[in-house]
KOLMI-749746 format. One record per residue (C-alpha): x, y, z; residue number from 1. Coordinates in nm, 2 decimals, decimal comma, m for minus. Last residue first. Example, Ala and Ser with C-alpha at 12.3 -4.5 7.8 and 13.67 -1.06 7.14 Angstrom:
# KOLMI-749746
east_north_up_i
1,37_m0,11_0,71_2
1,23_m0,45_0,78_1
This chain:
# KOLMI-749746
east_north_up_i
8,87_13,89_15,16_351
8,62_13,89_15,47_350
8,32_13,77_15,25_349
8,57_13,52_15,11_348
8,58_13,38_15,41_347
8,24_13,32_15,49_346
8,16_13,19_15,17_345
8,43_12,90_15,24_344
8,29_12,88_15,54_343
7,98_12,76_15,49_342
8,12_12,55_15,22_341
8,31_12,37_15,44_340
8,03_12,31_15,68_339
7,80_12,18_15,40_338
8,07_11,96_15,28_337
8,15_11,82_15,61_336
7,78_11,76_15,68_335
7,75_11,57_15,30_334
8,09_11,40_15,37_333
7,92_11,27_15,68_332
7,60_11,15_15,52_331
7,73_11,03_15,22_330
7,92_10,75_15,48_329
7,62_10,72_15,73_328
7,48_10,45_15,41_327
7,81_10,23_15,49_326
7,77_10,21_15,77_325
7,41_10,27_15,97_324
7,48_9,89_16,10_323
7,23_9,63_16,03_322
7,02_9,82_15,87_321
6,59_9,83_15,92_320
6,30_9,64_15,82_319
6,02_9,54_16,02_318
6,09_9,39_16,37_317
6,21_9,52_16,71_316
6,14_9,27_16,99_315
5,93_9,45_17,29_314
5,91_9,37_17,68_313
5,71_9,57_17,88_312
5,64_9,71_18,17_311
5,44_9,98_18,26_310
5,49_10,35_18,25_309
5,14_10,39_18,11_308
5,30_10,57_17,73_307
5,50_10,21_17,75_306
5,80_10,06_17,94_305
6,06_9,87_17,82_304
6,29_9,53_17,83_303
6,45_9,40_17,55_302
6,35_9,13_17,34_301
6,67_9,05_17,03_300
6,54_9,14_16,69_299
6,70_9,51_16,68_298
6,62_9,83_16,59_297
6,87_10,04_16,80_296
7,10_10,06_16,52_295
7,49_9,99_16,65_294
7,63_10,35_16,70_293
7,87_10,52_16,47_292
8,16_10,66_16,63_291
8,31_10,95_16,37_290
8,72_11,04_16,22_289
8,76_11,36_16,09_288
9,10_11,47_15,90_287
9,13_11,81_15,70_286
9,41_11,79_15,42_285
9,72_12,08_15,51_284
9,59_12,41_15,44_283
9,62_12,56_15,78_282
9,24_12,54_15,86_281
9,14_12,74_16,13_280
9,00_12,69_16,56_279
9,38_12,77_16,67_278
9,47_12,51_16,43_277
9,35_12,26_16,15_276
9,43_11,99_15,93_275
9,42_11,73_16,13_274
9,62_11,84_16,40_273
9,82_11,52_16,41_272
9,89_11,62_16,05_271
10,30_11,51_16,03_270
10,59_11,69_15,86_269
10,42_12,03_15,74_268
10,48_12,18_15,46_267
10,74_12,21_15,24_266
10,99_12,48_15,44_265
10,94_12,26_15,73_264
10,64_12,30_15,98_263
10,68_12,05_16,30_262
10,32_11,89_16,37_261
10,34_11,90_16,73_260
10,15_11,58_16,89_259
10,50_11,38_16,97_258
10,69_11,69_17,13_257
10,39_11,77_17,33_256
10,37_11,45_17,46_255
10,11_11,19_17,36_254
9,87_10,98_17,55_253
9,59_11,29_17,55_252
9,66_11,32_17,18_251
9,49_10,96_17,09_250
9,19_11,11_17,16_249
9,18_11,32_16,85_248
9,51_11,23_16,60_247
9,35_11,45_16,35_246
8,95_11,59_16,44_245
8,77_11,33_16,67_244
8,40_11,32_16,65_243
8,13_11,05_16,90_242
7,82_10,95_16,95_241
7,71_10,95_16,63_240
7,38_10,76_16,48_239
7,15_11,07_16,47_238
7,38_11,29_16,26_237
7,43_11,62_16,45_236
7,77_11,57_16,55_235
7,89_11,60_16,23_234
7,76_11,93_16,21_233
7,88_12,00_16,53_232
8,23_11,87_16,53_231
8,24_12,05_16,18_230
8,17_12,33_16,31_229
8,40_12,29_16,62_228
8,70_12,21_16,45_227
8,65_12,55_16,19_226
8,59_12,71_16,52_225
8,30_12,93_16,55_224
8,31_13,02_16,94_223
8,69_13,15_16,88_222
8,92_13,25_16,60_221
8,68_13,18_16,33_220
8,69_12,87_16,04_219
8,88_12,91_15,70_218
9,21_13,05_15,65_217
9,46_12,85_15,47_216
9,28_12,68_15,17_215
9,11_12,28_15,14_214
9,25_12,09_14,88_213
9,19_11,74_15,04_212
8,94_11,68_15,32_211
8,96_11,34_15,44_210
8,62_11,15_15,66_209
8,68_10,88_15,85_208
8,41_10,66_15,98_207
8,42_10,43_16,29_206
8,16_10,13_16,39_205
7,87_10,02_16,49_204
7,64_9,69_16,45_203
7,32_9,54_16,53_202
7,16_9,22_16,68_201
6,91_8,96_16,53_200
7,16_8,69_16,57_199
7,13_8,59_16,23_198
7,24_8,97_16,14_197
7,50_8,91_16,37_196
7,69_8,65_16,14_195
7,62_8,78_15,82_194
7,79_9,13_15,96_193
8,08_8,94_16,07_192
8,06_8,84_15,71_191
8,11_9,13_15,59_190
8,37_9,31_15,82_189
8,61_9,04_15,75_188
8,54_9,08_15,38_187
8,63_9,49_15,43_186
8,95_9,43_15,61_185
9,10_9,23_15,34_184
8,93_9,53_15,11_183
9,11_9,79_15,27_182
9,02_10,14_15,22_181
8,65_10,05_15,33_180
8,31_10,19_15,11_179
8,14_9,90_15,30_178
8,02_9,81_14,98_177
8,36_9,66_14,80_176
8,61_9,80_14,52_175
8,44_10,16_14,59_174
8,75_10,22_14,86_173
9,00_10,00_14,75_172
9,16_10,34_14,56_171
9,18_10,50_14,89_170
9,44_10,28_15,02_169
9,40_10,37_15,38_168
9,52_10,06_15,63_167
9,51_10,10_15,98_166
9,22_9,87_15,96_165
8,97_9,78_16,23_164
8,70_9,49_16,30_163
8,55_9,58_16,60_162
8,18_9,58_16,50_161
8,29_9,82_16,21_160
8,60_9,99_16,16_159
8,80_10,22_15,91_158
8,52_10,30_15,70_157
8,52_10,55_15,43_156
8,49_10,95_15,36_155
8,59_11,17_15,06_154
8,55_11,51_15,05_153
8,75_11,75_14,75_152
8,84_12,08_14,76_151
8,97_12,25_14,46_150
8,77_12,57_14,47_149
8,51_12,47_14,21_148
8,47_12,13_14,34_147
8,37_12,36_14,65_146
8,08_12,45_14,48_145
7,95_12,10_14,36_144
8,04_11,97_14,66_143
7,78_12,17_14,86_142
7,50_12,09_14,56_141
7,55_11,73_14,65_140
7,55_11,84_15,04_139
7,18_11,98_14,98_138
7,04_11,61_14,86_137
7,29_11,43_15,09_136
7,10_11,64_15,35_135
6,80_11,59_15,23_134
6,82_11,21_15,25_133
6,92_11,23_15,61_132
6,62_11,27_15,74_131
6,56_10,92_15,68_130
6,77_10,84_15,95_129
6,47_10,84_16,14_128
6,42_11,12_16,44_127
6,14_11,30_16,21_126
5,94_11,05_16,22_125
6,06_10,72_16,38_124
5,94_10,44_16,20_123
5,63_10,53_16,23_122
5,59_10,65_16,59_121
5,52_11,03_16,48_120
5,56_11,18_16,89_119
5,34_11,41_17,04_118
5,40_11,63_17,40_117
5,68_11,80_17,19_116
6,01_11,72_17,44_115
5,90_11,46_17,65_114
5,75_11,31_17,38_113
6,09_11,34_17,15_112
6,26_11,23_17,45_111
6,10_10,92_17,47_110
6,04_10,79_17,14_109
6,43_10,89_17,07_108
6,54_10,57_16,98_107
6,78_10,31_17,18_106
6,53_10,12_17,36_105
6,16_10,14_17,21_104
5,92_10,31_17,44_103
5,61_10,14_17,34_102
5,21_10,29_17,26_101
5,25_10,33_16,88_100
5,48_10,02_16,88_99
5,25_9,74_16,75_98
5,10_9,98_16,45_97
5,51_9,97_16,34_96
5,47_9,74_16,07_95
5,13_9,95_15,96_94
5,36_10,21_15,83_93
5,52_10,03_15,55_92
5,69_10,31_15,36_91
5,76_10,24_15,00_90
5,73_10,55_14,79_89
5,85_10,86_15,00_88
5,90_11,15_14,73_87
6,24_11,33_14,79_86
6,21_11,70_14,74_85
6,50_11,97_14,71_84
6,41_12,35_14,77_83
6,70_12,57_14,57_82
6,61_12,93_14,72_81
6,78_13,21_14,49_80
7,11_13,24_14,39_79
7,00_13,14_14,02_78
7,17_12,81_14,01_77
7,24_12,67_13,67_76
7,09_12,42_13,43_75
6,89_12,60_13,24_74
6,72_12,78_13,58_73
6,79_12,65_13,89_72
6,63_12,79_14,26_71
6,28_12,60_14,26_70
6,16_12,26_14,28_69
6,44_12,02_14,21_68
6,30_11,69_14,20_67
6,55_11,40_14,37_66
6,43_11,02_14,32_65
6,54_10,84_14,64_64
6,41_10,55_14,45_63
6,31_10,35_14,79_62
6,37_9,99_14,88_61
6,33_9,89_15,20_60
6,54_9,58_15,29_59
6,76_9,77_15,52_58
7,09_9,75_15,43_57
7,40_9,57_15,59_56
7,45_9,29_15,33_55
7,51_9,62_15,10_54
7,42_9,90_15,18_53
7,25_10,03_14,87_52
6,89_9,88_14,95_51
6,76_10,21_15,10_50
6,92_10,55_14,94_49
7,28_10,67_15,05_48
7,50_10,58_14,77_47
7,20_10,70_14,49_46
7,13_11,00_14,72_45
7,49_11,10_14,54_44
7,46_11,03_14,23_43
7,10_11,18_14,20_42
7,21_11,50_14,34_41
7,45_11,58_13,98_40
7,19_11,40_13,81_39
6,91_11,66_13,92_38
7,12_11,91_13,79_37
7,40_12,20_13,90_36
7,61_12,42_13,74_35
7,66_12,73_13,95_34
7,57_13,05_13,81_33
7,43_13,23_14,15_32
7,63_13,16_14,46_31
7,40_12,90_14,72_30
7,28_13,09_14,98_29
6,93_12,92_15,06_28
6,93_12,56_15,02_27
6,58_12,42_15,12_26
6,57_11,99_15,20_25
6,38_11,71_15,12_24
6,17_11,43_15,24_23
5,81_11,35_15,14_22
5,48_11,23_15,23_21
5,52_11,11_15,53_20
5,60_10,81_15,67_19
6,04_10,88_15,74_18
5,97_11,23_15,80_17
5,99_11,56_15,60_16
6,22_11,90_15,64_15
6,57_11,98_15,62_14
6,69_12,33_15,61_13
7,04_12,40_15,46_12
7,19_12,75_15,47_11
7,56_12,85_15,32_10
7,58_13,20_15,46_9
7,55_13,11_15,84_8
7,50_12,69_15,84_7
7,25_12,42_15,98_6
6,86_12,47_16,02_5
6,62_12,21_16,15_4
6,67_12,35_16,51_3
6,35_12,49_16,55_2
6,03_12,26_16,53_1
């Protein structure tokens, strides 16, 4: 399958599916000399793993334990290949024996067939959001070399099934486990969360994602805008529908003389560009804000067809999130990181 490949000089590929043996990821690019152990991954796959969402999560409880195969060598990267596996330990593949034939709403059953004439119908295969653990996996070892450089990535919830804060008091952020900058905010969210879950529905909701510390001068002129990667790379996570970099869609009600971030001799006065212009970071902190679908999983019937085009009705059991927040929230600091580093190397090749 092509397309399982993200980056230029800083190159992740992620393999494995949600009922198969494994997950992981390759790094290939990583700078030799690099610090860098299991631990380091660990910590991060530990915020993203199954059971760590709070009352949002899936019941499914996996270790996430991270083995580094290949590419580190007494505790430092040796610039060659770092492969990254994940060992799936609790999969439940008979709950989905009743959907092997079904369409299920919302999932890509029916574009992955249409695509690949085959389709892995346990919980989703390749399409699952399991995927994503080796890209937390690779983006650990992303943040680990731009830690280096000063450049930190921090993301958080500022809405969830409606419930929104303008509020960003990062400190609040691991006070509760929606990972949200506003803990008032955060105990609405929660028990409107309580409240669906007995309706047998799902959730979405908005991420933000702050870059601080990040140089002058990353990102390309035209087709590979630093806006554009990271549009793309966060783009590429299964549950977005949506990526807004600064003041995003709020610009189009502006006037230029509102959306102009004036430059005075320390810095400049506002970020609606979020950080970056003409397609390149100015050095001012890098703002990203994602829509997060509700999970298509859901108790409610819905109608369907299956592989005869007839149709069907089907209720979604098993056990899935709520709402991909907060596990999403590694996810899109690991894509952001990834991207960042990219183009950090980039950069310095041109230096």
């Amino acid at each position: 399958m092509a397309g399982n490949t993200f980056g230029s000089l800083f190159r992740v590929t992620t393999w494995g599916e949600s009922h198969g043996t494994a997950v992981g990821a390759t790094l290939d690019g990583c700078p030799p000399g690099l610090p860098l152990t299991a631990q380091d991954i660990q910590a991060e796959l530990d915020r993203r793993r199954p059971g760590k969402g709070g009352p949002a999560a899936s019941p499914r409880k996996e270790p996430d334990a991270v083995e580094i195969l290949s590419g580190v060598f007494e505790g430092k990267t040796t610039g060659t290949p770092i492969a990254l596996a994940i060992f799936n330990k609790d999969a439940h593949s008979k709950s989905y024996d009743n959907l092997k034939d079904i369409f299920r709403p919302g999932h890509g059953d029916i574009s992955y067939l249409a695509k690949y004439g085959i389709r892995d119908h346990r919980g989703g295969g390749r399409a699952s959001a399991r995927e994503t653990a080796g890209r937390v996996a690779a983006g650990a070892v992303a943040k680990k070399l731009l830690s280096l450089h000063g450049i930190t990535v921090t993301a958080y919830t500022v809405s969830l099934g409606g419930i929104t804060t303008d509020k960003r008091n990062l400190s609040e952020i691991n006070d509760n486990p929606l990972f949200c900058p506003d803990n008032e905010a955060a105990a609405k969210m929660v028990g409107h969360i309580e409240t669906v879950r007995k309706e047998g529905d799902t959730l979405g909701g908005i991420v933000e994602i702050l870059a601080t510390g990040c140089p002058a001068g990353l990102g390309e002129p035209v087709f590979e805008k630093l806006d554009a990667a990271l549009a793309g790379a966060l783009m590429s996570i299964g549950a977005v529908k949506g990526v807004e970099i600064g003041a995003g869609f709020a610009a189009a009600g502006m006037r230029g003389s509102e959306n102009n971030d004036v430059i005075l001799p320390e810095g400049f006065a506002s970020n609606n560009s979020g950080g970056i212009l003409a397609g390149i970071s100015n050095g001012d902190a890098i703002v990203a804000r994602v829509a997060v679908k509700p999970i298509p999983s859901i108790g409610k019937e819905q109608q369907t067809i299956n592989l005869a085009h007839e149709p069907v009705t089907v209720s979604i059991g098993g056990r899935h999130d709520i709402s991909a927040i907060p596990r999403i929230i590694p996810v899109c600091e690991a894509m952001v990181a990834l991207c960042l580093a990219d183009h950090l190397l980039r950069q310095k090749a041109i230096a």
